[in-house]
C-alpha positions as CSV (number, residue, x, y, z in Angstrom):
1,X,97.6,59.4,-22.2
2,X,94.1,61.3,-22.6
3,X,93.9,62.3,-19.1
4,X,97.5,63.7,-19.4
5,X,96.8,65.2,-22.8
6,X,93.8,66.7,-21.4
7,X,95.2,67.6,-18.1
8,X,97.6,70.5,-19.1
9,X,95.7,73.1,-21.4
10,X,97.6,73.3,-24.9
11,X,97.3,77.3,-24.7
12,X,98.9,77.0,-21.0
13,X,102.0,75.2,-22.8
14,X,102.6,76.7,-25.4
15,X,102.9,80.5,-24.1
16,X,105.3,79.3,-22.1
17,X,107.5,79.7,-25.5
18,X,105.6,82.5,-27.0
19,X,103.2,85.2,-26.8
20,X,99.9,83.9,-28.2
21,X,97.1,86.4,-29.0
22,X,93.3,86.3,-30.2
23,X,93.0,85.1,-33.6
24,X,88.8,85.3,-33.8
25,X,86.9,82.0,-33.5
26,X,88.2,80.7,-30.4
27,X,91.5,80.4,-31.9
28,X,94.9,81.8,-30.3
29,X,98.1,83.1,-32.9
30,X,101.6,83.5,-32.5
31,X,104.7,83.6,-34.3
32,X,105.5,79.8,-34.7
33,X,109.0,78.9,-32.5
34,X,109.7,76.0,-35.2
35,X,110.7,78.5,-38.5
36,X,111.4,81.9,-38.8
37,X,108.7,84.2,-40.1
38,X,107.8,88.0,-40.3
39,X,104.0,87.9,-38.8
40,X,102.0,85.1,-37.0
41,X,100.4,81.5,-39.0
42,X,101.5,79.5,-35.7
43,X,97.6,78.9,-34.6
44,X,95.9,77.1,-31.5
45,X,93.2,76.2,-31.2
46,X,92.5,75.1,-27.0
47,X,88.5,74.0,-27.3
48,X,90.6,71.0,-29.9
49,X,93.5,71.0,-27.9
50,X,95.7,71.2,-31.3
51,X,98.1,73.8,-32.6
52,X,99.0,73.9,-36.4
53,X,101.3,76.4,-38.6
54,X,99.9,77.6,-41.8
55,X,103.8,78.5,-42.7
56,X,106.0,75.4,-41.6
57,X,103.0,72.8,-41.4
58,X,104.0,71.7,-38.0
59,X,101.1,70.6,-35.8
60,X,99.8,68.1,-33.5
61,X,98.4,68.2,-29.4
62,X,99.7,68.9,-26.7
63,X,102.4,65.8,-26.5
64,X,103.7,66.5,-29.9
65,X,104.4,70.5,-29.4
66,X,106.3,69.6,-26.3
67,X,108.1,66.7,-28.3
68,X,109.2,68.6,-30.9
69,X,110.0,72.0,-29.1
70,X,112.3,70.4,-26.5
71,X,113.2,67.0,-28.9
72,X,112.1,64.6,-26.2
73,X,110.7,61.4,-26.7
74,X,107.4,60.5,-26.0
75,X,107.4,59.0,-22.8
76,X,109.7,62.1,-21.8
77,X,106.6,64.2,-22.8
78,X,104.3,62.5,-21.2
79,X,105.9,62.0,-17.5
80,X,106.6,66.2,-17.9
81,X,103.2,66.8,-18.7
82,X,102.1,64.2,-16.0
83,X,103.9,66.1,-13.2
84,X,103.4,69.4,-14.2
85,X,99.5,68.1,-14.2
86,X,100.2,66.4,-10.8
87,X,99.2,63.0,-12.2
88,X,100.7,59.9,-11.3
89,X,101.5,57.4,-13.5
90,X,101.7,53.6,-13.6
91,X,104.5,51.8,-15.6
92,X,103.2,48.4,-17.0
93,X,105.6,45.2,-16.6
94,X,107.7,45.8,-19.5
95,X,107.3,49.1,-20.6
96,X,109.1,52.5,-20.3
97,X,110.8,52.3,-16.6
98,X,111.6,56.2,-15.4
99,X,114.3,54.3,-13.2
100,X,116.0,53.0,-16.1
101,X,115.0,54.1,-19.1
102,X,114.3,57.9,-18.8
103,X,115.5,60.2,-21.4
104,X,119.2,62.1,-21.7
105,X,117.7,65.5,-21.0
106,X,115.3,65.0,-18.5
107,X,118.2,63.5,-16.6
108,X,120.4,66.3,-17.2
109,X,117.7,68.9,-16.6
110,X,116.9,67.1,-12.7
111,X,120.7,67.2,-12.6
112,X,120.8,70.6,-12.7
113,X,117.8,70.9,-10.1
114,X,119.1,69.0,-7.7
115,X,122.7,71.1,-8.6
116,X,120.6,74.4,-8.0
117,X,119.2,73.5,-4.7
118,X,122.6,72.3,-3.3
119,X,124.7,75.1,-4.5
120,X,121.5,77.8,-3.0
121,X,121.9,75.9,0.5
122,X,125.8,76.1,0.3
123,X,125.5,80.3,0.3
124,X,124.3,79.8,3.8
125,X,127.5,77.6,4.6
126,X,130.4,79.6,6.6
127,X,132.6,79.2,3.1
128,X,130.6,81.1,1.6
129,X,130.9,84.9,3.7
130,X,132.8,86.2,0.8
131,X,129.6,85.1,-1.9
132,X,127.3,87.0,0.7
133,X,129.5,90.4,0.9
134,X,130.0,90.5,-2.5
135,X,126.6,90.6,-2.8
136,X,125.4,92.8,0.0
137,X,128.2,94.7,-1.3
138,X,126.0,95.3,-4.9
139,X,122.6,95.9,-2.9
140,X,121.5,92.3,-3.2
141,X,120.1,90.9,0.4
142,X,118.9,86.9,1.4
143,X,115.5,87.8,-0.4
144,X,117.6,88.6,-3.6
145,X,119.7,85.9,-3.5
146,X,116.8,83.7,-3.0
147,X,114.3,85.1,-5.7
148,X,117.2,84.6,-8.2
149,X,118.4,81.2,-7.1
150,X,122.0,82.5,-6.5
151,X,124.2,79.6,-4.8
152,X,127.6,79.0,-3.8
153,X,129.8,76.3,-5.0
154,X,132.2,75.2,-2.4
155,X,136.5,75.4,-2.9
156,X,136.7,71.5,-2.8
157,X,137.1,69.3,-5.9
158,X,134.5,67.4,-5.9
159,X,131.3,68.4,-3.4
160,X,129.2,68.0,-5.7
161,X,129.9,65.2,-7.8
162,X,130.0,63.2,-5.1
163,X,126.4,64.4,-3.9
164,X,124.6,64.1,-7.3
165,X,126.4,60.2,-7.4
166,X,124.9,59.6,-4.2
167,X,122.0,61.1,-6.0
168,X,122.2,57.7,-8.7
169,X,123.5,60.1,-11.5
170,X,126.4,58.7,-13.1
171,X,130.3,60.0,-14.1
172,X,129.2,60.0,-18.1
173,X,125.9,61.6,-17.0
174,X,127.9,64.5,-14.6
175,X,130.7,64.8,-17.1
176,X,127.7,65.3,-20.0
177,X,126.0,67.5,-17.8
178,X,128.8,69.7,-17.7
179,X,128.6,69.9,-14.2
180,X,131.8,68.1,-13.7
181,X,135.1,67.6,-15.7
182,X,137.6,64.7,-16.0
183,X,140.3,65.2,-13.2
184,X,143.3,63.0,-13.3
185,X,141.9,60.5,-10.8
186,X,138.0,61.0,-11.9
187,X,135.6,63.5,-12.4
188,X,135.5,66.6,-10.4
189,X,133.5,70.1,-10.0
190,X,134.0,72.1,-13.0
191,X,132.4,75.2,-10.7
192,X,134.7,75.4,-7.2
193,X,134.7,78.2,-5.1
194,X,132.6,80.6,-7.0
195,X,129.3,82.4,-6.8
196,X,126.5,80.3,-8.5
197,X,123.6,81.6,-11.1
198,X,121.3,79.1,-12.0
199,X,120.3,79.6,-16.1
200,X,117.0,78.8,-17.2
201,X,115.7,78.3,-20.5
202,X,112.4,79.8,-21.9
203,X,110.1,77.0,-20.2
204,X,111.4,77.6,-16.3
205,X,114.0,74.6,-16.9
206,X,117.0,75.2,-15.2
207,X,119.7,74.1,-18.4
208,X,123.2,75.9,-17.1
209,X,125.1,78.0,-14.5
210,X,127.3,81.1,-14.9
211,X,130.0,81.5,-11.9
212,X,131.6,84.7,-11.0
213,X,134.9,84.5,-9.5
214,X,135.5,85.4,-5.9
215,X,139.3,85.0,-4.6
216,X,142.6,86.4,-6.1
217,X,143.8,83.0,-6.1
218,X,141.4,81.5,-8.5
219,X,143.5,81.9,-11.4
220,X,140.1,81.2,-13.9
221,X,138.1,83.6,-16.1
222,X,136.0,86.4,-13.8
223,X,133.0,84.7,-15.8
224,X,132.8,81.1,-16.1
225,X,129.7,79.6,-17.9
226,X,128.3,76.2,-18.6
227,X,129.9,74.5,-21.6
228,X,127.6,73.4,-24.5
229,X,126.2,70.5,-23.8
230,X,122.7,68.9,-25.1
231,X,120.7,71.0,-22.9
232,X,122.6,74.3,-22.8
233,X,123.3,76.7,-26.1
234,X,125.0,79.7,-24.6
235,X,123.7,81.4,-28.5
236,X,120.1,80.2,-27.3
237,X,119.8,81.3,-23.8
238,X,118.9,84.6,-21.7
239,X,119.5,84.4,-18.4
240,X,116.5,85.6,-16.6
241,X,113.8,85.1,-19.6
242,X,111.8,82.8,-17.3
243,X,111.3,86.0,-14.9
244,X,111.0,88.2,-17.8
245,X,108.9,86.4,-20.7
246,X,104.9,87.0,-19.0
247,X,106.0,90.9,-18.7
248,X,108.0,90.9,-22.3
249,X,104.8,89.9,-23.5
250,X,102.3,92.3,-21.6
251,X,104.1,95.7,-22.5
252,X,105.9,94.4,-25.2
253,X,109.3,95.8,-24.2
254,X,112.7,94.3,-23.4
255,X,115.6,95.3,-21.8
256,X,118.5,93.6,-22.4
257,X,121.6,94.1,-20.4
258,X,125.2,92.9,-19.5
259,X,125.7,91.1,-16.6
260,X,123.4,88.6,-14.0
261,X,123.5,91.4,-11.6
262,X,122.9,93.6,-13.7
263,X,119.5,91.8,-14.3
264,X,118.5,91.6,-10.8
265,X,119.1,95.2,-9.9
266,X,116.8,95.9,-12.7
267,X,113.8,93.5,-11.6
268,X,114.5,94.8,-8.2
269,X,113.9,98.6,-9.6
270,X,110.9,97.0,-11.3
271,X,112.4,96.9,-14.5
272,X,110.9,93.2,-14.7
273,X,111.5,92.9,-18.2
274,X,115.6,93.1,-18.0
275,X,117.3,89.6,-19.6
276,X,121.0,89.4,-20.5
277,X,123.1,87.0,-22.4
278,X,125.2,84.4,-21.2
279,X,128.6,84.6,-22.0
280,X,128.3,85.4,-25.5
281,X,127.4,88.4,-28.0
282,X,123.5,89.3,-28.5
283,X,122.8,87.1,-31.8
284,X,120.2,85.9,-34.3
285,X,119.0,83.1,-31.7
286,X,118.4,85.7,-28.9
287,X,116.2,87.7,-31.4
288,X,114.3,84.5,-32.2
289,X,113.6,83.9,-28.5
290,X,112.5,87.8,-28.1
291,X,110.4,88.0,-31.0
292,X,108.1,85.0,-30.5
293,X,107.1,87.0,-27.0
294,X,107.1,90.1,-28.5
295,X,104.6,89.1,-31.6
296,X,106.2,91.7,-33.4
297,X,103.8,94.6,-33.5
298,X,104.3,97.9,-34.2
299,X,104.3,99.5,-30.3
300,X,107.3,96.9,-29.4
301,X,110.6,98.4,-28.1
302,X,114.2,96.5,-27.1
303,X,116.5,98.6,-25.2
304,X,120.1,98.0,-25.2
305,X,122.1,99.0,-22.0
306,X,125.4,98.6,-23.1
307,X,128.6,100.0,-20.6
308,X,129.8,103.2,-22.1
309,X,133.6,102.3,-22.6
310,X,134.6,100.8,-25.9
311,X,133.8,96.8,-25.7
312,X,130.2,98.3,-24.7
313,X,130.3,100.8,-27.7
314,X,131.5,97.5,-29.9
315,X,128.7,95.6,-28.4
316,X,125.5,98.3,-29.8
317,X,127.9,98.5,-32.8
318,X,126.7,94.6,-33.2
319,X,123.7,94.4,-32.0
320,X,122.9,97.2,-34.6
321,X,123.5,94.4,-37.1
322,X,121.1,92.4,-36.0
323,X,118.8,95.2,-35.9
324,X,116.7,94.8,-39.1
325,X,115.7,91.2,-37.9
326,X,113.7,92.7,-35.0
327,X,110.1,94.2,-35.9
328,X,110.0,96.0,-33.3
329,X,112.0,99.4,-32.5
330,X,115.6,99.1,-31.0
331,X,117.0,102.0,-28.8
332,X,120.1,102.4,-26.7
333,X,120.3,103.3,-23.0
334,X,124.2,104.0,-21.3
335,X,123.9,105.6,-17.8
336,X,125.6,108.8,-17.1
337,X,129.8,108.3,-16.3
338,X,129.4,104.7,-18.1
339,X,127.5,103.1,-15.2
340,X,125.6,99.7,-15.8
341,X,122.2,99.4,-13.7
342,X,124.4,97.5,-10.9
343,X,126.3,100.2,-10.3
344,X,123.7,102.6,-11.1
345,X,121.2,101.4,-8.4
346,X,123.7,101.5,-5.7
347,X,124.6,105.2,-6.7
348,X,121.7,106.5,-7.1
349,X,118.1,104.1,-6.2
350,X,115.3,102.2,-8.0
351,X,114.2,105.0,-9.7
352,X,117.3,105.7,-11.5
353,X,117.6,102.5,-12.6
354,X,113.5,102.8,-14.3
355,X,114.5,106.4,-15.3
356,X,118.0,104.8,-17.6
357,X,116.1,102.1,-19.5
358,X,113.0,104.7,-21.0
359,X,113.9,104.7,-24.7
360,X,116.6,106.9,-25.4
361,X,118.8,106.7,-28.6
362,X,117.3,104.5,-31.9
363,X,120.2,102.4,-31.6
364,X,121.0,103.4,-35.6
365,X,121.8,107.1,-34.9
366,X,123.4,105.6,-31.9
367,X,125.7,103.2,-34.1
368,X,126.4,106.1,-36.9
369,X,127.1,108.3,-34.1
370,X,129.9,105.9,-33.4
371,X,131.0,105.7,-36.7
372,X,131.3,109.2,-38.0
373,X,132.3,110.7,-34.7
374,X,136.3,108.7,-35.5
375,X,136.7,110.9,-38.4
376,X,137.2,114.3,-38.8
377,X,134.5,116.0,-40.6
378,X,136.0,119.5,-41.5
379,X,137.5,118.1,-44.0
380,X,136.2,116.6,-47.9
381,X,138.5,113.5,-47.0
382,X,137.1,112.7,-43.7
383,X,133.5,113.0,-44.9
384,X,134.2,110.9,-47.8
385,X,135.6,107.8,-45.5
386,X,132.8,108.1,-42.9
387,X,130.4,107.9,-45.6
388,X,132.3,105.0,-47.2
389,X,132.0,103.0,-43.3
390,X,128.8,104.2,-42.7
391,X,126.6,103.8,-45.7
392,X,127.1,100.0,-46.1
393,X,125.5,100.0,-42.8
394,X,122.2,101.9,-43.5
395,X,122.2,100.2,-46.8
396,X,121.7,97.0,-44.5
397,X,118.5,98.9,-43.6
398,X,115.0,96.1,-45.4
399,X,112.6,98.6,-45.4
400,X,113.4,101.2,-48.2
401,X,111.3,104.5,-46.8
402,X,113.4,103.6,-43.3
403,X,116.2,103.2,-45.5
404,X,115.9,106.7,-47.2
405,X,114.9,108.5,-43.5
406,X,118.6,107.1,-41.9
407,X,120.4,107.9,-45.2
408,X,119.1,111.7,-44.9
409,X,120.3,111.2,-41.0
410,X,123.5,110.3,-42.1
411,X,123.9,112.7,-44.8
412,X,123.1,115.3,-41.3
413,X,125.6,113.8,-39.3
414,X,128.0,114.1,-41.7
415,X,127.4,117.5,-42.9
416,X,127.0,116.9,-46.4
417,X,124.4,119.3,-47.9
418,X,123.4,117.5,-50.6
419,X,121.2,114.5,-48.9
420,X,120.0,113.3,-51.8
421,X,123.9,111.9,-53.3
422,X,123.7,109.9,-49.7
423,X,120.7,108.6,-50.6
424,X,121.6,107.4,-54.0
425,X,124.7,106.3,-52.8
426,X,123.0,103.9,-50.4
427,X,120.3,102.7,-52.2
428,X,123.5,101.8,-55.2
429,X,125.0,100.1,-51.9
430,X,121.7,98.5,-51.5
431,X,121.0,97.7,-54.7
432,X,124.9,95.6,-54.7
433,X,124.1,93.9,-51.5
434,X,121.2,92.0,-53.3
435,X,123.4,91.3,-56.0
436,X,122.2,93.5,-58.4
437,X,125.5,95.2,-59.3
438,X,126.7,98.7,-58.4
439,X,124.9,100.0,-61.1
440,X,121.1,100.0,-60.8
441,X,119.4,98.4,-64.1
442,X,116.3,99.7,-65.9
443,X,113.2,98.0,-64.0
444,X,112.1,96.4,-67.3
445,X,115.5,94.7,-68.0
446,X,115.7,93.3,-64.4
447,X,116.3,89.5,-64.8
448,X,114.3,87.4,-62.3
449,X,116.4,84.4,-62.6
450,X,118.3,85.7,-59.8
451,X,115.0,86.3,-57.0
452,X,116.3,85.0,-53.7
453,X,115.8,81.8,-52.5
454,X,113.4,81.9,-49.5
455,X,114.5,81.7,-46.2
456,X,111.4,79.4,-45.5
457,X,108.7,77.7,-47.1
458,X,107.0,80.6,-47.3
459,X,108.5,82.2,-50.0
460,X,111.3,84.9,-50.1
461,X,111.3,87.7,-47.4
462,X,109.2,90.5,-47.9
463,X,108.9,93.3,-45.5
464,X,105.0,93.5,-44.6
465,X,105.2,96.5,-42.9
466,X,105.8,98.3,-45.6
467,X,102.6,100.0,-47.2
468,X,103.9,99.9,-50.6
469,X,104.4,96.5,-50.1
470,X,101.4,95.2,-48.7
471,X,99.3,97.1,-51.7
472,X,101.3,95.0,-54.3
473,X,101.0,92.2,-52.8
474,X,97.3,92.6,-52.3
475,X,97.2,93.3,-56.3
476,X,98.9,90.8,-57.4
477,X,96.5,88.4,-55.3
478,X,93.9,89.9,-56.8
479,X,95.0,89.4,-60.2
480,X,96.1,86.0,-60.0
481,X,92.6,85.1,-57.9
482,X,89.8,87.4,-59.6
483,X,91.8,88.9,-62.6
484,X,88.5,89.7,-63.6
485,X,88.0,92.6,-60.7
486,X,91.8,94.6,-61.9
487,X,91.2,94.0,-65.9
488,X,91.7,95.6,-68.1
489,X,94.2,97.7,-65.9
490,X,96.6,95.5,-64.7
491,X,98.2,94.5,-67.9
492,X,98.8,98.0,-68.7
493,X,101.3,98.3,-65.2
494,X,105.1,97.8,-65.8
495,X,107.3,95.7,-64.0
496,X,108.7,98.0,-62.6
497,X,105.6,99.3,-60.7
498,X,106.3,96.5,-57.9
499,X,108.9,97.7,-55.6
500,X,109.1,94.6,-54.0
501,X,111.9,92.2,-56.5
502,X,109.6,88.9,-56.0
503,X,106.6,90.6,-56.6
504,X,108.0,92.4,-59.8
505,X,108.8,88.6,-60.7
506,X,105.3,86.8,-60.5
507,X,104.2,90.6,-62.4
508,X,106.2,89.4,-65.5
509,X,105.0,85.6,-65.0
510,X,101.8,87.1,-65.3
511,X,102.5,89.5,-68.5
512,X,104.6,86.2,-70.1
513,X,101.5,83.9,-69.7
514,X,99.3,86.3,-71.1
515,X,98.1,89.2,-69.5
516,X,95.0,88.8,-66.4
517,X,92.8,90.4,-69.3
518,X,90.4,87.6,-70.5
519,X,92.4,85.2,-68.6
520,X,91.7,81.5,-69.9
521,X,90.9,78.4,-67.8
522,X,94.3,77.3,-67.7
523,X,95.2,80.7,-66.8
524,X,97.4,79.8,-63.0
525,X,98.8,76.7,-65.0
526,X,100.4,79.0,-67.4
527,X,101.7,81.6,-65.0
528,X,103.3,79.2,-63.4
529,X,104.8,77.7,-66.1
530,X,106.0,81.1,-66.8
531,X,108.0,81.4,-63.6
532,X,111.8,81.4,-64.1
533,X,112.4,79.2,-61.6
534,X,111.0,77.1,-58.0
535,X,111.5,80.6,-55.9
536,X,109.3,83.0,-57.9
537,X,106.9,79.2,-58.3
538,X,106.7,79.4,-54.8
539,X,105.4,82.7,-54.4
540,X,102.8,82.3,-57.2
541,X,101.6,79.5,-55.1
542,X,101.1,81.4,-52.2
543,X,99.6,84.5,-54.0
544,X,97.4,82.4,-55.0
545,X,95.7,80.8,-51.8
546,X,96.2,83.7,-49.7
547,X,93.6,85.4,-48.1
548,X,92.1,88.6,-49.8
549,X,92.8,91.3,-47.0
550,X,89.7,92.9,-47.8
551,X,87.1,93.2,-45.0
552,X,83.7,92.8,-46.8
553,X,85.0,90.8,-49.6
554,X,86.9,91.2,-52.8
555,X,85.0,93.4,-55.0
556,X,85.5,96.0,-57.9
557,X,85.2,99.1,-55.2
558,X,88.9,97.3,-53.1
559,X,90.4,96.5,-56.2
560,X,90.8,99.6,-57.5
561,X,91.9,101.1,-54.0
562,X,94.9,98.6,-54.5
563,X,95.5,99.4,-58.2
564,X,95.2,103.2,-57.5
565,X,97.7,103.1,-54.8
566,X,100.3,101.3,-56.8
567,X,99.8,103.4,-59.7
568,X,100.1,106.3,-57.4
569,X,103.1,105.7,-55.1
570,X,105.1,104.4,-59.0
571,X,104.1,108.5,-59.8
572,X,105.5,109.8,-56.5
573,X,108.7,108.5,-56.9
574,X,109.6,109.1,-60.4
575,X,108.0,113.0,-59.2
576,X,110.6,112.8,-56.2
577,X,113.7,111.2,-59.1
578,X,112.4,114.6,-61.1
579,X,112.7,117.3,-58.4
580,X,116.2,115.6,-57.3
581,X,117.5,115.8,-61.2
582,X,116.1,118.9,-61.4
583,X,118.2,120.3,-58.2
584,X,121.5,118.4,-59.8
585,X,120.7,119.9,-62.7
586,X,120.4,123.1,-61.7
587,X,120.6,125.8,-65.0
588,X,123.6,124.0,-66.6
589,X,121.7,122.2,-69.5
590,X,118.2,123.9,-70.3
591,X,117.3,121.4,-72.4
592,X,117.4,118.6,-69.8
593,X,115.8,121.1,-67.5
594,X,112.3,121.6,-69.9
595,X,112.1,118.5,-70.0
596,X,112.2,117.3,-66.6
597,X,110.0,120.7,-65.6
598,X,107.7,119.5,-68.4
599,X,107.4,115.8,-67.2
600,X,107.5,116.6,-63.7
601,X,103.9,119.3,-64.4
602,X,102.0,116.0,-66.8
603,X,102.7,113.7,-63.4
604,X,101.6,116.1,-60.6
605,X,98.2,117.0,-63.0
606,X,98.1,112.8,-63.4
607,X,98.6,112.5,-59.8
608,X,96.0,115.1,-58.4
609,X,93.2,112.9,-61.2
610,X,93.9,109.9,-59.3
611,X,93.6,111.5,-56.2
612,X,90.2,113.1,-57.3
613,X,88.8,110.6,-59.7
614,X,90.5,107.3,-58.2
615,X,90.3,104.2,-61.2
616,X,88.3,106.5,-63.9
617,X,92.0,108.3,-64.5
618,X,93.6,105.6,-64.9
């Protein structure tokens, strides 16, 4: 199995699933395709020919990523690998027989093959005219038709079943397959008749087929798609990924559209980064799929190009939803007079086509747009119930400067002066959605009983990308690691300094076991045991192995950069809560107003001293 193993790089595999990028020392990263996480601890390592996650813990060679990704059995893996390496193997007397013994889905995936090939020579067959005008008919030619795989799949009942038995698959394995169905007298095509698109998974495996409907009397669906079987998820597939994923990965964009046509008219206009779903909505597993190739950074953009009629409006409306999982930006494209990039290429070229799919709208003005724009606006009632659709929706929104920058949007769209009471009434939205109540509670009388429960081993879901929280969470490393470096300092910082709910948790493990001033030998023993319950235990854990961001090592100099910038972004917003009470208040209650004005002046003189003298003012 060496020469296999060592046959087919491990780096070469594995971006066939994800986008892998330099992690120093000869090492490759990526975001791991076996759990869900917000940056990259999937690592590979091709000199070793291993691959291990520092989240999940998965790891192993070459054999065991393939293994686990695609849940086939080891001799499975190995006769892949083996052919994808051009090796031929040897079966001992008694051991694993391909003939005999090979596994359910590399039989169901050769299947499909062998299903691909027939149904791409039947669009050459006389039968099949009306498959090759409707698709010279949409600007597709033979080169088209042949880059994409498209086939035909002839009117009888059973063309091909009967060729894939004579093939040695048998009726459970066709019926499984779901490339046939039970008739009344045996098992006949499910597809008949119909133009054929061969779907492939992420790895070039061709799992499924979507049919489009081409005579009047073929009473099925327009669309019909392979069912789910144990190599096709409709909520796990893209059609066209495999001709998409190496450019996804290079500019770090994706365009996703409707249709299968509408894919190939956009890789024929060199938009080589167009996928589509199959049959079903945009989803959670889609984003999973896009993200691994997209790592994620900052410069990443999806574009949605939705039809502009109302099951197209419905269709951003949900993918907005999903939004927040996605690092990277999300926009909207719709083509002028409600065009989708079939029609648009035949209309009006290639270039048209390139020109629609440049980023347009951020797909959340987009989605408010739809909202507000159903009631009317002139009026204190029809503000008041767009703002009661629409702010549960922003209030969705992780990151809370985004959060507050839509909520100001909204308030525009909406025409309410006063952008500050939509902001508050979001973030009390917000607040309720994490199941904090309607009504906001004093930091320091938070309980932390109720942290989330992490969505992985990792600990609970943080959003990185935030400044303010990758400074507290830098802090809180530092006190739990070298407490020495932020003492005496840190004990003086309230709870309610740490934006971030789990990190405003371990800060009170930390104050109940003690303080980090003078902290004892059994000092991380007794935070732990201070931690209200396995969550916020977790993230103590991980705070406390974690890696010290700082580039030239932790030292007295970094920790009071991170220390300063809590203390100063906790000042900026109670200065921003003070100049918002202060325009509520207005003149109506003097009192309230001197003492707000007189607050407000001690803050801005504290914050301009930590601006100039850094840690001495604090």
């Amino acid at each position: 199995m060496k020469a296999v193993r060592d046959a087919v790089p491990i780096d070469a595999v594995v971006s066939e699933y994800l986008q892998l990028r330099n992690a120093g020392g000869g090492n490759l990263k990526g975001l791991c395709p076996f759990h869900d996480e917000k940056s990259p601890s999937f690592q590979v390592s091709p000199s070793k020919g291993l691959f291990h996650c520092f989240g999940c813990q998965e790891g192993g060679d070459t054999i065991a990523f393939v293994m686990k990704i695609d849940h086939l059995s080891f001799s499975e893996t190995v006769e892949r690998l083996a052919a994808k390496a051009g090796i031929t193997l040897r079966y001992e007397e008694g051991g694993y027989n391909p003939g005999h013994q090979r596994g359910e889905r590399i039989r169901l995936i050769e299947a499909h093959k062998i299903a691909a090939q027939y149904y791409a020579d039947q669009l050459g067959s006389a039968e099949a005219e009306i498959g090759r005008k409707f698709l010279a008919e949409r600007g597709f030619d033979q080169a088209a038709a042949e880059h994409f795989g498209v086939g035909y799949s002839p009117a009888g009942w059973d063309h091909l079943t009967r060729f894939l038995r004579g093939k040695g698959f048998s009726d459970k394995e066709l019926i499984l397959s779901g490339l046939s169905q039970d008739g009344r007298r045996g098992p006949i095509d499910r597809f008949r008749g119909r133009l054929m698109w061969p779907i492939k998974d992420v790895g070039g495996e061709i799992v499924g087929f979507g049919a489009r409907k081409l005579r009047e009397d073929d009473n099925g669906p327009k669309y019909l798609n392979t069912p789910e079987t144990p190599i096709y998820k409709k909520s796990q597939v893209l059609y066209g990924i495999d001709l998409a994923k190496k450019d996804i990965a290079k500019v770090s964009r994706a365009v996703v559209v409707e249709g299968y046509t509408d894919v190939m008219a956009c890789h024929l206009a060199g938009v080589t980064t167009a996928i589509a779903t199959c049959g079903t909505a945009f989803g959670g597993d889609h984003i999973k799929i896009l993200r691994r190739l997209l790592m994620d950074n900052g410069s990443a953009r999806v574009i949605f190009t939705f039809d502009g009629d109302a099951a197209g409006q419905k269709a951003a409306l949900r993918a907005f939803e999903d939004d927040q999982k996605f690092a990277a930006e999300t926009y909207i494209a719709i083509a002028p007079d409600g065009m989708d990039p079939c029609e648009l290429r035949l209309a009006k070229g290639d270039e048209a086509v390139a020109e629609l799919v440049q980023p347009r709208t951020p797909l959340f003005e987009f989605a408010l747009r739809q909202i507000v724009k159903r009631y009317d606006l002139e009026t204190p009632a029809g503000q008041a119930a767009a703002l009661n659709e629409a702010a549960p929706i922003v209030a969705k929104l992780k990151d809370p400067s985004v959060r507050q920058r839509v909520a100001v949007k909204l308030a525009g769209l909406l025409g309410i002066m006063e952008d500050q009471f939509v902001v508050r009434r979001v973030s009390r939205i917000a607040q309720w959605q994490r199941g904090k109540g309607d009504t906001p509670q004093p930091a320091r009388q938070r309980s932390y009983d109720d942290v989330p429960a992490p969505t992985a081993s990792t600990g609970p879901a943080l959003n990185l990308r935030s400044a303010a929280h990758r400074t507290e969470r830098e802090l809180l490393k530092l006190a739990l690691q070298r407490p020495e470096l932020v003492s005496p300092f840190f004990d003086a910082y309230g709870v309610d300094e740490f934006t971030a709910p789990p990190y405003a948790a371990v800060r009170q493990c930390i104050h109940d076991a003690g303080g980090a001033d003078g902290a004892p030998a059994d000092y991380m023993d007794a935070v732990l045991a201070a931690a209200p319950n396995d969550t916020v235990r977790t993230l103590v854990r991980e705070l406390a192995v974690e890696r010290i961001l700082a580039a030239k090592g932790a030292d007295e100099v970094y920790a009071s950069v991170q220390l300063v910038e809590v203390r100063r972004r906790a000042v900026d917003r109670r200065i921003d809560q003070l100049n918002a009470a202060l325009k509520r208040l207005s003149h109506t209650n003097p009192e309230q107003v001197s003492a707000a004005q007189q607050e407000l002046f001690v803050l801005q003189q504290y914050k301009a001293a930590l601006q100039a003298h850094g840690a001495a003012a604090l």
